[in-house]
C-alpha positions as CSV (number, residue, x, y, z in Angstrom):
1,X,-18.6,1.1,2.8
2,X,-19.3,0.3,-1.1
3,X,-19.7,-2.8,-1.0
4,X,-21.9,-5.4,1.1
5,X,-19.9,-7.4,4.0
6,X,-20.1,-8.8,7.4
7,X,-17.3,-8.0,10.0
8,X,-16.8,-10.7,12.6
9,X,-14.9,-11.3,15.2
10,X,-12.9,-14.7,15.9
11,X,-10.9,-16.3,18.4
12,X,-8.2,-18.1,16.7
13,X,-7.1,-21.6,18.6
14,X,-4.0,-22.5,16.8
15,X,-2.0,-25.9,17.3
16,X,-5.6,-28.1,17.7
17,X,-5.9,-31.6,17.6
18,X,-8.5,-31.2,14.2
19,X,-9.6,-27.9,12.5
20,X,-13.4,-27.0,13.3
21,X,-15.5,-23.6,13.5
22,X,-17.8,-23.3,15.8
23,X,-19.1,-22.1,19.6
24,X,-18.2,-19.2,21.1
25,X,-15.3,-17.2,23.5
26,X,-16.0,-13.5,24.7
27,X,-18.2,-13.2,22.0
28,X,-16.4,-14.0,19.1
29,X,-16.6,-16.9,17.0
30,X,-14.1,-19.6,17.9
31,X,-12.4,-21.1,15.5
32,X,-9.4,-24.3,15.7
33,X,-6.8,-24.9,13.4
34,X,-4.2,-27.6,13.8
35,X,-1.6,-24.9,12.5
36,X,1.1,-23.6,14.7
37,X,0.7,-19.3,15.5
38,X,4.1,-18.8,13.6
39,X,4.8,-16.9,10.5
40,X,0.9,-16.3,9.6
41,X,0.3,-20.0,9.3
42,X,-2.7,-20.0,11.8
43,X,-4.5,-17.1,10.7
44,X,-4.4,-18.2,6.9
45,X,-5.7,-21.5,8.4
46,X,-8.2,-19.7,10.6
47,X,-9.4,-17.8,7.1
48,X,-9.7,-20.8,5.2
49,X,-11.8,-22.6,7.8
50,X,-14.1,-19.5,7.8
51,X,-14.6,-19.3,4.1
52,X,-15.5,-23.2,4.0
53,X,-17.7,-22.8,7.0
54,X,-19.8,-20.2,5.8
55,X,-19.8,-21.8,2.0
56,X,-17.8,-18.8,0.3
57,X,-14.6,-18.4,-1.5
58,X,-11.4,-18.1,0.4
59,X,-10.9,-14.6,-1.2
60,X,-14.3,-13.1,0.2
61,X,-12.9,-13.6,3.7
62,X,-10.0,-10.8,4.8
63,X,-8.1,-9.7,7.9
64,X,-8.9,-6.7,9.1
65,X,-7.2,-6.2,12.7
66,X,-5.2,-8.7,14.5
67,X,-2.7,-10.6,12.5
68,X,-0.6,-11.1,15.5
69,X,-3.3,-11.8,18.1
70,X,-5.8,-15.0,18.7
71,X,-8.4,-12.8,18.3
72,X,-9.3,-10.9,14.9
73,X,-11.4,-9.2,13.0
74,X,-12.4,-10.3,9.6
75,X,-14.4,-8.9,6.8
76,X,-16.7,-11.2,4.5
77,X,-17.9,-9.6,1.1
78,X,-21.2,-10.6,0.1
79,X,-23.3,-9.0,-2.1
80,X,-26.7,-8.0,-0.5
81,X,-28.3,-10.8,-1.3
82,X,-25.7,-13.0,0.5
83,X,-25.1,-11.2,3.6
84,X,-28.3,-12.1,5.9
85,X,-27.2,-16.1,4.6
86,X,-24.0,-15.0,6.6
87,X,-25.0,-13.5,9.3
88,X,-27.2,-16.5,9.9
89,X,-24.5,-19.3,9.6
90,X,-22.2,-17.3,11.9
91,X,-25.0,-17.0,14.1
92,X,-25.5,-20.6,13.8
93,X,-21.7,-21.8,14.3
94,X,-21.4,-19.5,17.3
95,X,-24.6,-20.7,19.0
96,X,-23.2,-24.9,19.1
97,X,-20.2,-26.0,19.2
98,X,-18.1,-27.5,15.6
């Protein structure tokens, strides 16, 4: 891989009272979006969420497996210097609940 980036794996709960990131569902980050799972609408929610929740820019934060699926794979660029501050804020929204 050339550049620096941190695959996670999320659990996408579409059609939620509120939007929040946090806790944790057969080990992938769980993450609530009030958007409905039609047309891409909860995934691009679930990505923006991400992005805000671990304090980078929407772009940084693609899907890499499972547009159709609750849960996905995403990839985070980071440089190296950022990439131990994300692995420690995922670690931290999966360990407690948003």
């Amino acid at each position: 891989m050339g550049s620096e980036g941190v695959r996670l794996e999320i659990y996408v709960r579409p059609s939620a009272s509120s939007t929040a990131v946090g806790g944790e569902y057969d080990h992938a980050l769980v993450v609530r979006v009030v958007e409905p799972a039609h047309g891409g609408r909860a995934t691009d929610a679930a990505l923006r969420a991400v992005a805000e929740a671990l304090s980078v820019p929407r772009r940084s934060v693609t899907l890499v497996r499972g547009a159709s699926n609750k849960r996905k794979l995403i990839q985070i660029e980071v440089g190296a210097a950022g990439r131990q501050g994300v692995e420690v804020a995922a670690a931290r929204l999966r360990g407690g609940a948003a």
